[in-house]
N, CA and C of each residue as an Amber inpcrd file, in Angstrom:
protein
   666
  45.7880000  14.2170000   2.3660000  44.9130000  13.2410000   3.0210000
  45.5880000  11.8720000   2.9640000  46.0940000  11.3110000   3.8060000
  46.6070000   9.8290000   4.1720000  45.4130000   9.1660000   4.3310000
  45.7330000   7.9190000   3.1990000  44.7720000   6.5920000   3.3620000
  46.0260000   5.6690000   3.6520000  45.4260000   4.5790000   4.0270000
  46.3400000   3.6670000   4.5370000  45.5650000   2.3150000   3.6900000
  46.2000000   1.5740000   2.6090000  45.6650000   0.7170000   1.7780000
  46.2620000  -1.0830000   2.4650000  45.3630000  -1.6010000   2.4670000
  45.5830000  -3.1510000   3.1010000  45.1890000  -4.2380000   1.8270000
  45.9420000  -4.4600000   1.0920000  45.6510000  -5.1380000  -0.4530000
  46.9880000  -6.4260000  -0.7110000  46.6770000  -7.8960000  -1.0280000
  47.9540000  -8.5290000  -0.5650000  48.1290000  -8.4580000  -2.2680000
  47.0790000  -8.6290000  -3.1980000  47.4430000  -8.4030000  -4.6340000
  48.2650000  -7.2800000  -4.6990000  49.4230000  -7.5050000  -5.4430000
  50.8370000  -6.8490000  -5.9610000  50.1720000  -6.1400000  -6.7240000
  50.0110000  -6.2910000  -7.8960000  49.7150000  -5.4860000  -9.2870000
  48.5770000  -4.5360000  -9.2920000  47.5020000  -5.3820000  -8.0080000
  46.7550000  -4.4140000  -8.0350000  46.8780000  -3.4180000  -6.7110000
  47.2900000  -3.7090000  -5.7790000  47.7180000  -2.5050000  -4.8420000
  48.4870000  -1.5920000  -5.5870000  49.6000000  -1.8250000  -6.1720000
  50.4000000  -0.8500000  -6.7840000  49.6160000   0.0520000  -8.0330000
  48.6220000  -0.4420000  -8.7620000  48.0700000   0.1890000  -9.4220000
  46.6300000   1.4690000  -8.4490000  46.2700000   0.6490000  -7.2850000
  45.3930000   1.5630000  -6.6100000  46.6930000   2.7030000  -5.9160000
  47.7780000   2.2860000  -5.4250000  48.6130000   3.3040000  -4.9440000
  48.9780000   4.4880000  -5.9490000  49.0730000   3.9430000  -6.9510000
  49.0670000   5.2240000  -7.9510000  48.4520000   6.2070000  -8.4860000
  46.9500000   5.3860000  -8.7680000  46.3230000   5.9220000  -9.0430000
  45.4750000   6.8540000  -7.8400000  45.6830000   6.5930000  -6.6460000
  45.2910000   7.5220000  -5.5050000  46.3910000   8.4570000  -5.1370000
  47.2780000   8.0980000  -5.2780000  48.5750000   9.3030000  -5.3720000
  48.3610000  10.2490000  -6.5640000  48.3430000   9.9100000  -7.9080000
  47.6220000  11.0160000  -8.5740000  46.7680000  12.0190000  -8.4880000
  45.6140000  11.2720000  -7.4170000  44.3440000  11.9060000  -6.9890000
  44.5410000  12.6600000  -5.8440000  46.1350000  12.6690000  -5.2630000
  46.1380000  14.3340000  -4.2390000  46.3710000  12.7370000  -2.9090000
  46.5620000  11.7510000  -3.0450000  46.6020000  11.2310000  -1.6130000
  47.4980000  10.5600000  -1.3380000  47.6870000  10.5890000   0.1110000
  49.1170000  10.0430000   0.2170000  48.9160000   8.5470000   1.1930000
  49.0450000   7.5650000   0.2060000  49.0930000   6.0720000   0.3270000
  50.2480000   5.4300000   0.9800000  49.6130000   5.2870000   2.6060000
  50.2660000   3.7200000   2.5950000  49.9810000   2.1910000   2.6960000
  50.9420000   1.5000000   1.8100000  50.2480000   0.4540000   1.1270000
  51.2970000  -0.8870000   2.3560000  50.2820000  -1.7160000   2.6290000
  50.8820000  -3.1570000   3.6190000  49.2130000  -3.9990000   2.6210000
  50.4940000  -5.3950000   2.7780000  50.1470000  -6.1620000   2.0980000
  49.6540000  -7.8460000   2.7280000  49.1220000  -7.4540000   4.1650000
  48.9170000  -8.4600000   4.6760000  47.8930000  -7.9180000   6.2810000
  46.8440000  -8.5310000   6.5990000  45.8630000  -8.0850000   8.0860000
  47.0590000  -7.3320000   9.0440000  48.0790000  -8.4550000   8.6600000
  48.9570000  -8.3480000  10.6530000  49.5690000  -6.7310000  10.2640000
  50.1690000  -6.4070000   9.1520000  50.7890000  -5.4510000   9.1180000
  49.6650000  -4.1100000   8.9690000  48.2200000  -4.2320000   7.9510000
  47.5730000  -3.6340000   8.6740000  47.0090000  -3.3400000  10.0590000
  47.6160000  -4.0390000  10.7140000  46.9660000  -3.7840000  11.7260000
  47.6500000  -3.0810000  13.0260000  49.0770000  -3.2620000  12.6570000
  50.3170000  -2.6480000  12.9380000  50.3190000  -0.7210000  12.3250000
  49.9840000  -0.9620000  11.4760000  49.8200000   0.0440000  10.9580000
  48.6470000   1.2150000  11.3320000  47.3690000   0.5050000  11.6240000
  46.3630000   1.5760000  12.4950000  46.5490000   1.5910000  14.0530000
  47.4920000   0.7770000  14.2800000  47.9400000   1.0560000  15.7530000
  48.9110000   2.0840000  16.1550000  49.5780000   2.5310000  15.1410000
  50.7990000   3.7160000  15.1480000  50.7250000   4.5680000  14.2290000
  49.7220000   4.3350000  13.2900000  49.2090000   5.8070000  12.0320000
  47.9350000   6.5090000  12.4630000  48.3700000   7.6260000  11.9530000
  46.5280000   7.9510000  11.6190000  46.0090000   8.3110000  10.4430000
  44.9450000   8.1570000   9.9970000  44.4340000   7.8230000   8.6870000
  43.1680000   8.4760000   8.4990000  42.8300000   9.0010000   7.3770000
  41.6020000   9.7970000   6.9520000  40.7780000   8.4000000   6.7760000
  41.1470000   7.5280000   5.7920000  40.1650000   6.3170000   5.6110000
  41.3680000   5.1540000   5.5240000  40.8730000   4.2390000   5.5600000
  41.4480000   2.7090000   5.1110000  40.5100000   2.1120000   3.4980000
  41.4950000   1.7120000   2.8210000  40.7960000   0.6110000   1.9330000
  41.1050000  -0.9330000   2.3010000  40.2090000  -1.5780000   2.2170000
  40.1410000  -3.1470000   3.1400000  39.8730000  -3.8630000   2.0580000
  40.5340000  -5.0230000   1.2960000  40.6960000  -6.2050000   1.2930000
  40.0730000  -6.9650000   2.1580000  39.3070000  -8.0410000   1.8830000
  38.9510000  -9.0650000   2.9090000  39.7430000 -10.2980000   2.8260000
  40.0110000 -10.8080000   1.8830000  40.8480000 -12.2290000   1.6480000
  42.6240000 -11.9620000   1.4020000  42.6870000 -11.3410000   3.1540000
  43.6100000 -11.2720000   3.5990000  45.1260000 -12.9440000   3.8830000
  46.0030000 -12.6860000   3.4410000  46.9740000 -13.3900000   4.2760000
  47.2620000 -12.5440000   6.1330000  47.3830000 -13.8710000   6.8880000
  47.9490000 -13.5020000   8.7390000  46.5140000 -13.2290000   9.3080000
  45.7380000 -12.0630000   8.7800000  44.2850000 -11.5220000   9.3130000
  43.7770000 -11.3890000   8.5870000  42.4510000 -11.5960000   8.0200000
  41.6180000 -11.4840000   7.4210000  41.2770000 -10.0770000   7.7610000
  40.5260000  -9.2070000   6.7240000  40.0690000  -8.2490000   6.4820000
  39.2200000  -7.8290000   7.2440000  38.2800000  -8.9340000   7.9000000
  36.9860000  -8.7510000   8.4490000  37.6040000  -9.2540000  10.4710000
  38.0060000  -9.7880000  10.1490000  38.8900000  -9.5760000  11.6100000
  39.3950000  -8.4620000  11.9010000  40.2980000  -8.0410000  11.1810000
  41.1810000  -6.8220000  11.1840000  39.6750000  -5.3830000  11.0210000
  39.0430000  -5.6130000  10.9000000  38.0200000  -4.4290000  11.0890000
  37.2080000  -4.6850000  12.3430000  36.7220000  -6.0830000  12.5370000
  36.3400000  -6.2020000  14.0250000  37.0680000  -5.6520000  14.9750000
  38.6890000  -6.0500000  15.0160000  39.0460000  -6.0170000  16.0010000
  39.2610000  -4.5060000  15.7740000  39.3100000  -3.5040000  15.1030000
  39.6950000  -2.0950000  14.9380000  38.2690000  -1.5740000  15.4440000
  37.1300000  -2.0280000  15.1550000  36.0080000  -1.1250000  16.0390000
  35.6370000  -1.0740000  17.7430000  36.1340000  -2.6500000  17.3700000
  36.3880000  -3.2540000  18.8270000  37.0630000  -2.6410000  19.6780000
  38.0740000  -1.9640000  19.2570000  38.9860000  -0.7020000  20.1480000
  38.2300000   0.4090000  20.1260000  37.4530000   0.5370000  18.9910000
  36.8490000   1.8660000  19.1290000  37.4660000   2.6330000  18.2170000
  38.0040000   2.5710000  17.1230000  38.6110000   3.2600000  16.0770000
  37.6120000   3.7030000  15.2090000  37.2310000   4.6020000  14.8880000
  36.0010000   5.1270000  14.0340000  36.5710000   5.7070000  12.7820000
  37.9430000   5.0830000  12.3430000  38.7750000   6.0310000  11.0840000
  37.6060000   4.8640000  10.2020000  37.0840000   5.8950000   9.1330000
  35.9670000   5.0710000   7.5390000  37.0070000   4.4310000   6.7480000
  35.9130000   3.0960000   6.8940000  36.5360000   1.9210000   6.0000000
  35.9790000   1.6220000   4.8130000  36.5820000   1.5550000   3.7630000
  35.7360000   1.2020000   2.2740000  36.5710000  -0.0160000   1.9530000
  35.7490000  -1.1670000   1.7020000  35.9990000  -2.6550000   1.8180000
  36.0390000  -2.7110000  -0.2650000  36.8180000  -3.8260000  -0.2670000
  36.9360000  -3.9510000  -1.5010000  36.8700000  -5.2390000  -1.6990000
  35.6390000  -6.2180000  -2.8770000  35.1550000  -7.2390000  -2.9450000
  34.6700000  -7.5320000  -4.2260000  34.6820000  -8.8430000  -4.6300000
  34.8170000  -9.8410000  -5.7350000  33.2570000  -9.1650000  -6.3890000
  32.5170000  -9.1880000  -7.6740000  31.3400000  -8.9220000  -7.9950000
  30.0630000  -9.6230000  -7.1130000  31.0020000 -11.4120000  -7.0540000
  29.7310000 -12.4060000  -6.6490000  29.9840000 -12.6780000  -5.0210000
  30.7900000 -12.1000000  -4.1180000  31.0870000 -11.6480000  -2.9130000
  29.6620000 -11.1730000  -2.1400000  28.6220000 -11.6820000  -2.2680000
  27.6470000 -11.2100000  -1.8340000  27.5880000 -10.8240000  -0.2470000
  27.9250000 -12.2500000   0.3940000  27.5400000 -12.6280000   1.6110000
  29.0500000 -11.5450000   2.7110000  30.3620000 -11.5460000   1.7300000
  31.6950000 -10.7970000   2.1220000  31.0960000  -9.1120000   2.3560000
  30.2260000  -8.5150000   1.0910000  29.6320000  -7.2450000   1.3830000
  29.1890000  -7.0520000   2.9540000  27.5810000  -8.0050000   2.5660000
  26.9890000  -7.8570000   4.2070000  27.9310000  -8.1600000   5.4320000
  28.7010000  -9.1020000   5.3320000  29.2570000  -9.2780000   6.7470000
  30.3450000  -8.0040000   6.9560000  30.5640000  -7.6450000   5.7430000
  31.7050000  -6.2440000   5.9490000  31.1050000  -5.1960000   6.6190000
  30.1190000  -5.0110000   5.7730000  29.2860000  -3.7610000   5.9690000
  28.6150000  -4.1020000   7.7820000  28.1100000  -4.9080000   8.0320000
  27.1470000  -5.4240000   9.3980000  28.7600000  -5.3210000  10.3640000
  29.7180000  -5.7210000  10.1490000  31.0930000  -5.0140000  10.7720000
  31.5320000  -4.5550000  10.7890000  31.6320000  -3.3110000  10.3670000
  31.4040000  -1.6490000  10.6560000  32.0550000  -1.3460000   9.5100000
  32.0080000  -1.5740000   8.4590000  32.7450000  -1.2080000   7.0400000
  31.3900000   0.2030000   6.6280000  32.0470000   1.0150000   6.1550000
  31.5100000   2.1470000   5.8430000  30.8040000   2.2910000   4.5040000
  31.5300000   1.3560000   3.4310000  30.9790000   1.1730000   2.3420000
  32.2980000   0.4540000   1.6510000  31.4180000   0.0420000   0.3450000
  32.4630000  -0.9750000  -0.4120000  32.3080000  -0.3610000  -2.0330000
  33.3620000  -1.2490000  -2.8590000  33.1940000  -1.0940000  -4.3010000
  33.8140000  -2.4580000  -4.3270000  33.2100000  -2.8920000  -5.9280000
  33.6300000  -4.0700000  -6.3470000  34.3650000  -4.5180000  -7.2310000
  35.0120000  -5.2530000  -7.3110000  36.2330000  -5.4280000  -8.1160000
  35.8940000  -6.0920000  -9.5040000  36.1060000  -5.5140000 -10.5590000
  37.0630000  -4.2450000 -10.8380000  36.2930000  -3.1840000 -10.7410000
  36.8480000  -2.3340000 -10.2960000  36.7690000  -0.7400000  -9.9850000
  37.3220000   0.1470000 -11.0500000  36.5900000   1.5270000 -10.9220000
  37.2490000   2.5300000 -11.7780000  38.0730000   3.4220000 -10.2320000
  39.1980000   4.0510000 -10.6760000  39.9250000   4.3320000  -9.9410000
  39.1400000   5.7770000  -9.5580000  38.7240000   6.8340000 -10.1710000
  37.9660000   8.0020000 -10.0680000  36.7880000   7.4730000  -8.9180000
  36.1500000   6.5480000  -9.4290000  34.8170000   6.3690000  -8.2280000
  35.0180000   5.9210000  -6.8490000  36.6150000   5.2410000  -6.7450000
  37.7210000   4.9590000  -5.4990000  38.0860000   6.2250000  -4.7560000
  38.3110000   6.8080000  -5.5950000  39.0290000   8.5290000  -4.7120000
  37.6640000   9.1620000  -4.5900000  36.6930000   9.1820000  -5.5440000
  35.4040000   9.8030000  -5.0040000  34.8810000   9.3010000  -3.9340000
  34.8860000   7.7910000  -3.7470000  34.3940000   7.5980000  -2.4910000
  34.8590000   7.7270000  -1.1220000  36.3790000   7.9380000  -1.6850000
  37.1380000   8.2160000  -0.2320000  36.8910000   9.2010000   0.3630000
  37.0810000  10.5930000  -0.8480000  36.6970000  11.8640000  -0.7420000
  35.2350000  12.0460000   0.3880000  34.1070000  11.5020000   0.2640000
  32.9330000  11.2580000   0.8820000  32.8820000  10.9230000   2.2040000
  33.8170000   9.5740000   2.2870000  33.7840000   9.3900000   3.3990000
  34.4770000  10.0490000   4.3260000  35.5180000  10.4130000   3.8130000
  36.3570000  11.5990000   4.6800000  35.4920000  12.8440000   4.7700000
  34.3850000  13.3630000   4.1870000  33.7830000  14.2580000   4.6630000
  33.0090000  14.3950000   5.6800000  32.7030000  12.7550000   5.3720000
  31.5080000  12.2080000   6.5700000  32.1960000  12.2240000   7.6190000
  33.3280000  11.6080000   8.0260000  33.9970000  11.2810000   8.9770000
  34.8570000  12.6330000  10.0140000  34.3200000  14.1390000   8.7950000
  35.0300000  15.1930000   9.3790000  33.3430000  16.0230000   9.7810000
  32.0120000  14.9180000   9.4030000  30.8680000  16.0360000  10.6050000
  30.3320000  17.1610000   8.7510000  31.0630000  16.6070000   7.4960000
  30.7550000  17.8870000   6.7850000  30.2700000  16.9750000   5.6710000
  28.8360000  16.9900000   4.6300000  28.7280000  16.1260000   3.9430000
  28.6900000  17.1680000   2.3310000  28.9170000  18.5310000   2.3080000
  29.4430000  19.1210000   0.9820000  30.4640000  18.7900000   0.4660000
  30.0980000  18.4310000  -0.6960000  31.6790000  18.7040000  -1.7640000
  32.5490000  19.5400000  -1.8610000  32.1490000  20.5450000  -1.3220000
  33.1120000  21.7910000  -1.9760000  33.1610000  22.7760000  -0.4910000
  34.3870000  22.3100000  -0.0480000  34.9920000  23.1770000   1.0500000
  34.5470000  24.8200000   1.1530000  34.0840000  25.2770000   1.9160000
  33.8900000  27.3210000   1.9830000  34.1600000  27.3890000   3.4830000
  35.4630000  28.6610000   3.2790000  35.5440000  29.3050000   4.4390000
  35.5620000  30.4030000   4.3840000  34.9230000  31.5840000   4.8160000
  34.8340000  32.5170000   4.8650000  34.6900000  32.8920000   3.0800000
  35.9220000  33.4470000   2.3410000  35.6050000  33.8490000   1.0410000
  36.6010000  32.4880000   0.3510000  37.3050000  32.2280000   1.0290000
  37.5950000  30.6510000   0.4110000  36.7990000  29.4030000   0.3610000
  37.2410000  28.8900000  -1.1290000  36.5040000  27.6260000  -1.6990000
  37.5590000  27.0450000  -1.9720000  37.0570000  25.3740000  -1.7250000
  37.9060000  24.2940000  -2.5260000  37.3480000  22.9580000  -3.1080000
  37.5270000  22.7870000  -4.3130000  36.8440000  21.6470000  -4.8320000
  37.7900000  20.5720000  -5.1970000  38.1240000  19.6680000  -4.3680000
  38.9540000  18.2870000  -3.8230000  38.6480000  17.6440000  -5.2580000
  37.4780000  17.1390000  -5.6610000  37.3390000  16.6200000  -6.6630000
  37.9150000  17.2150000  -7.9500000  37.8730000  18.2520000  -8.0360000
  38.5780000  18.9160000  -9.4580000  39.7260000  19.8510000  -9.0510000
  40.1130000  19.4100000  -8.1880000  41.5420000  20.0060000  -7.7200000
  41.1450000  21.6550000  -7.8540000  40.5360000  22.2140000  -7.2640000
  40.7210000  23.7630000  -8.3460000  40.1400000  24.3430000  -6.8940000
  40.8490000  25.9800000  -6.6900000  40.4920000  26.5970000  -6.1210000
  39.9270000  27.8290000  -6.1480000  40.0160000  29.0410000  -5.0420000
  39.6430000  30.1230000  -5.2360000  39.0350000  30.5510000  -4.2980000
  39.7840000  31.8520000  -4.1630000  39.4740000  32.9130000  -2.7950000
  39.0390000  34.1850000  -3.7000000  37.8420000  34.2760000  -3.8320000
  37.0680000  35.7840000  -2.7960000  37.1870000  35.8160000  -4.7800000
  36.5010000  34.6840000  -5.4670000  35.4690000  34.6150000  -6.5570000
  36.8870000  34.1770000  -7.5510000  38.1780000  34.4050000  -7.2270000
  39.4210000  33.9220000  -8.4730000  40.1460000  32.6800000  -7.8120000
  40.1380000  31.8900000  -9.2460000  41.1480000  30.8580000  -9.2080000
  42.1580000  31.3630000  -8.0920000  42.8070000  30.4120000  -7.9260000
  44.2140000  30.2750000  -7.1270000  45.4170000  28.5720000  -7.5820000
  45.9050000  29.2310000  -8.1260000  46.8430000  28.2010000  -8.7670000
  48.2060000  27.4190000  -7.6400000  47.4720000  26.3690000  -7.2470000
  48.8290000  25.6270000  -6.2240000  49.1600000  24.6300000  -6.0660000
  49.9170000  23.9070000  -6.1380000  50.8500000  22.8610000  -5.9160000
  50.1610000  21.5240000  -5.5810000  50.6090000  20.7270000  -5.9860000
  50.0900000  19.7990000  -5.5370000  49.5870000  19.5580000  -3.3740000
  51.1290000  19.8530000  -2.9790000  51.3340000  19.6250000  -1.7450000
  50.4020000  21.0710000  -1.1170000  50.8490000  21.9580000  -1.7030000
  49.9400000  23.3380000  -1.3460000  48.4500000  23.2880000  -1.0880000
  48.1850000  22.4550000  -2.1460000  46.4730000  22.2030000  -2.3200000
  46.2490000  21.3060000  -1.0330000  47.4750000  20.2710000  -0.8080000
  46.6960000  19.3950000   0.0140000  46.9190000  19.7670000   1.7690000
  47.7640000  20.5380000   1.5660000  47.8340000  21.0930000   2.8490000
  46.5890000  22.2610000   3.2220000  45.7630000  22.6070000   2.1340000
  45.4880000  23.6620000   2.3880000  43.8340000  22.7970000   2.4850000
  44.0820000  21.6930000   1.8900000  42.5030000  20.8040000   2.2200000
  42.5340000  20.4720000   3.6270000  43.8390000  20.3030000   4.2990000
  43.3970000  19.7110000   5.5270000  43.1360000  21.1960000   6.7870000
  43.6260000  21.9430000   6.1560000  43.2910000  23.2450000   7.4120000
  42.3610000  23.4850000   7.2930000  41.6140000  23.0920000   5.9380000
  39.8070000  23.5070000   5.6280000  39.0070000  22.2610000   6.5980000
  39.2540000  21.6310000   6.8830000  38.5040000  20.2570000   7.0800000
  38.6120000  20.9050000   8.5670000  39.8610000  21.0120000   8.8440000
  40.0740000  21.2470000  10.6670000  40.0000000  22.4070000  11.1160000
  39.0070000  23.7480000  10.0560000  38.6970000  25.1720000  10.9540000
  38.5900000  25.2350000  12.0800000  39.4190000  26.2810000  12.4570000
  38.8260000  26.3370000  13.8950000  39.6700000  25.4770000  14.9970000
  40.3970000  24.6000000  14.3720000  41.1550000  23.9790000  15.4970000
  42.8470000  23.9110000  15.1490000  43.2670000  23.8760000  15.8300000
  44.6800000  23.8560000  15.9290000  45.6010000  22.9640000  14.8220000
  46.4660000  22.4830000  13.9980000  47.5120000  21.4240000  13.8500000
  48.4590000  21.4120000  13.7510000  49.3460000  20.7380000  14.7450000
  50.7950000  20.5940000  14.9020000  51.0600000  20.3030000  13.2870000
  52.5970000  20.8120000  13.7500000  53.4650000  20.2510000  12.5310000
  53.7400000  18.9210000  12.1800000  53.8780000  18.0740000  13.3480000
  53.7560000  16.8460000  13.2170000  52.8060000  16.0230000  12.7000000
  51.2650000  16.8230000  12.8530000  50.0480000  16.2690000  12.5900000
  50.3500000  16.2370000  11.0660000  50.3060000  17.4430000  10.6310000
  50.2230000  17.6020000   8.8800000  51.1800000  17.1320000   8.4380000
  52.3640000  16.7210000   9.1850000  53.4180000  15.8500000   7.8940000
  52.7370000  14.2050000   8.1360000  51.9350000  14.2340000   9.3810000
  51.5970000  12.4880000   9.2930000  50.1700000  12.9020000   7.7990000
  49.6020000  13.4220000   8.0990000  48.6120000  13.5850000   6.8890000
  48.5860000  13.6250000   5.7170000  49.8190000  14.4320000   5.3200000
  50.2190000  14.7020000   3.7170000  51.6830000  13.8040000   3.3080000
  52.2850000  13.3700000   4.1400000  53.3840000  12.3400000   3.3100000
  53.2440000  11.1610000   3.5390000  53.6160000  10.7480000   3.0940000
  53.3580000   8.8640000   2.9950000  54.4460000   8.3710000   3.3710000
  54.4450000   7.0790000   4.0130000  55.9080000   6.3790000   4.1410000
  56.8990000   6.3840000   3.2350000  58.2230000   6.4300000   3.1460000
  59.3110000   6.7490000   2.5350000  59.9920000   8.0300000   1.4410000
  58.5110000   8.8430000   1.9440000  59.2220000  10.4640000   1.0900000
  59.2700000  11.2080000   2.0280000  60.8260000  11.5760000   1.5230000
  61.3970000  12.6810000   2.4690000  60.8460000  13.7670000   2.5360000
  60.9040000  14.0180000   3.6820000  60.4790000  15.5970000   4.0830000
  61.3260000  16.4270000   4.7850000  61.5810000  17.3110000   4.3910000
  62.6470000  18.9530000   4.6640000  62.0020000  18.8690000   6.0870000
  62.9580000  19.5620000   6.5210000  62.7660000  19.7620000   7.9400000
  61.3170000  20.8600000   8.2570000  61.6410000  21.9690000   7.6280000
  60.7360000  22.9660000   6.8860000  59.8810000  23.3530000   6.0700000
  59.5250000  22.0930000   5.5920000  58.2950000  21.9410000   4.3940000
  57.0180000  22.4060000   4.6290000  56.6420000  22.1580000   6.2090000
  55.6210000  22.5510000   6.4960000  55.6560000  24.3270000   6.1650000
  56.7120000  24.8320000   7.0270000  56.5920000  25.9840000   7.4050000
  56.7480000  26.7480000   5.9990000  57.4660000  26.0240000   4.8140000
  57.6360000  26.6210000   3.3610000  56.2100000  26.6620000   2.5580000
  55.4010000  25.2980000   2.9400000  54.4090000  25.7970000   2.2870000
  53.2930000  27.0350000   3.2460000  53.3970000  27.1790000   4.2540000
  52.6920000  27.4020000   4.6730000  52.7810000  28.8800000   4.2980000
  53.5900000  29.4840000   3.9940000  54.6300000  31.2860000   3.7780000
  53.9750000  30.7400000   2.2330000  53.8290000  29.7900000   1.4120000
  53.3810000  30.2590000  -0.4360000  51.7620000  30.1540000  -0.0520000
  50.8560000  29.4460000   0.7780000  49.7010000  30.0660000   1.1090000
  49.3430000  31.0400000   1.5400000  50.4340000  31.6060000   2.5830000
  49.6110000  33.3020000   2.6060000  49.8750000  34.0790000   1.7150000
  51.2290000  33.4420000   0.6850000  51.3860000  34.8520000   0.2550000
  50.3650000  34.6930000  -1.3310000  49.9310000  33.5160000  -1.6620000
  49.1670000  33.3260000  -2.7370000  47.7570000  33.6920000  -2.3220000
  47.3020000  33.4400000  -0.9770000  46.0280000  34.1020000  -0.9970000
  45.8470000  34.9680000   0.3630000  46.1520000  34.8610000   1.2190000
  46.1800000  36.3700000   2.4210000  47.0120000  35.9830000   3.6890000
  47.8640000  37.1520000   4.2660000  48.6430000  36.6710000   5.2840000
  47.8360000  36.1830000   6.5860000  46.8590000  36.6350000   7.0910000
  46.1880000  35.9310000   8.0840000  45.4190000  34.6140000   8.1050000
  45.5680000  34.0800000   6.5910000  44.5290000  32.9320000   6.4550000
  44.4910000  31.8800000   7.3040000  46.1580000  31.9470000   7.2580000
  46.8180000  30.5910000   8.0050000  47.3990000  31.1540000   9.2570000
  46.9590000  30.8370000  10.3880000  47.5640000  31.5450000  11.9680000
  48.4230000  30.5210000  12.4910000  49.3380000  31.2090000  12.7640000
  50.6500000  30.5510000  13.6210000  50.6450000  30.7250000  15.2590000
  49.7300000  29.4520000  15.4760000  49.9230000  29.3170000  17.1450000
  50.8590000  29.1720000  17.4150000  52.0870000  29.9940000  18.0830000
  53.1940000  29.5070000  18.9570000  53.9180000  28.2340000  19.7750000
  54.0630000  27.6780000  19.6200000  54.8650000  26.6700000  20.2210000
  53.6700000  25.8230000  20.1660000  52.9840000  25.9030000  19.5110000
  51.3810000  24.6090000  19.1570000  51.2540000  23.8750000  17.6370000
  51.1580000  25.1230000  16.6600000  51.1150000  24.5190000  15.3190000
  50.1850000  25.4910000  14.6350000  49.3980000  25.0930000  13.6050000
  49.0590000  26.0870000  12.2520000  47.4440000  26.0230000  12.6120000
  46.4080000  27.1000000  12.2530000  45.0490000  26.9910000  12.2590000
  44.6500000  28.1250000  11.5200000  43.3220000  28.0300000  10.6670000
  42.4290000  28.4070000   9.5200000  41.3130000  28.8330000  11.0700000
  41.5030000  30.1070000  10.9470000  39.9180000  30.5580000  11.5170000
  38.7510000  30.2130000  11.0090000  37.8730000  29.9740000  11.2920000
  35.8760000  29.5480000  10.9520000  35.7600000  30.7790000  10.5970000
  35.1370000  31.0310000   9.3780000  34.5340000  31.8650000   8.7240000
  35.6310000  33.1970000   8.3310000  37.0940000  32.9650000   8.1690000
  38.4100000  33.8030000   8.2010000  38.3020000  34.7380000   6.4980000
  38.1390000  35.7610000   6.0470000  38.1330000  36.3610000   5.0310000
  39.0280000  37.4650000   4.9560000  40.2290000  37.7020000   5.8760000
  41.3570000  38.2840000   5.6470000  41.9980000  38.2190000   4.5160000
């Protein structure tokens, strides 16, 4: 799951980049409105975390003008305790929800987690397809009642084919989803993890559209 983080504090962007990279997500971090804004013009993103007391654009600009296009990717705004009046005007400008600074990093990825559910039409915690389950929050899986032990990248590839049953994704799609700016990716990564998911839990799970990309059947128990 790619978030795309807009934070001009150093110490503390780098500490939210970590600590959401721990949590299974793949962060990219710009440190100023203009470059966020550069950035939702040529990425795509499960959620944004927003800063308001932006350097170049302000936070609350940079979300106007993003609904203003019509961008509906969920925004979770991030604001001072006594920021009262910064909440409402965030929130009344299409901010999805906020936390306040200081934050615990767990209730940051939980809320992302949420809103990315919201934003995928699904408001359960715990992914089920057919005899597969996945619980994002405690990393842990399991097909057809047993654990399933996988990878970091495995797990997260295998969260986003749950989210998108039923529909198609290029290869291109899932490397914009699961890597972050400046880690390399094998030419074949996709297609490597995709051969340790069937063979860890069933060869049909994961279908190989031809000259299209990868898809998880709705309700698939092969």
């Amino acid at each position: 799951m790619r978030i795309l983080l807009v934070e001009d504090d150093k110490l503390l962007g780098d500490g939210i980049q970590a600590g959401l990279t721990q949590a299974g997500f793949a962060v990219d971090w710009v440190q100023d409105g203009a470059q966020g804004a550069a950035a939702l013009d040529t990425g795509s993103y499960a959620s944004v975390v927003l800063d308001l007391g932006l350097p170049k654009l302000s936070g609350l600009e940079l979300l106007r003008r993003l609904r203003a296009q019509g961008n509906l990717v969920p925004v979770l705004i991030l604001t001072a305790r006594d920021a009262i009046d910064d909440r409402v005007k965030g929130l009344d400008s299409g901010a999805d929800d906020y936390v306040v600074k200081p934050f615990d990093l767990d209730e940051l990825a939980a809320r992302l987690r949420a809103l990315t559910r919201r934003g995928q039409g699904d408001a359960a915690a715990i992914l089920r397809v057919g005899g597969l389950e996945l619980n994002p929050a405690e990393h842990r899986a399991q097909f057809r009642g047993k654990p399933i032990e996988l990878t970091a990248r495995e797990f997260a590839l295998l969260h986003e084919l749950m989210l998108n049953a039923g529909r198609v994704l290029s290869r291109a799609q899932l490397e914009q989803r699961l890597y972050a700016w400046g880690e390399e990716i094998e030419s074949n990564a996709i297609e490597v993890h995709v051969h340790h998911l069937r063979r860890k839990l069933a060869p049909k799970l994961v279908r190989t559209i031809r000259g299209v990309g990868y898809m998880m059947p709705r309700g698939t128990d092969d």
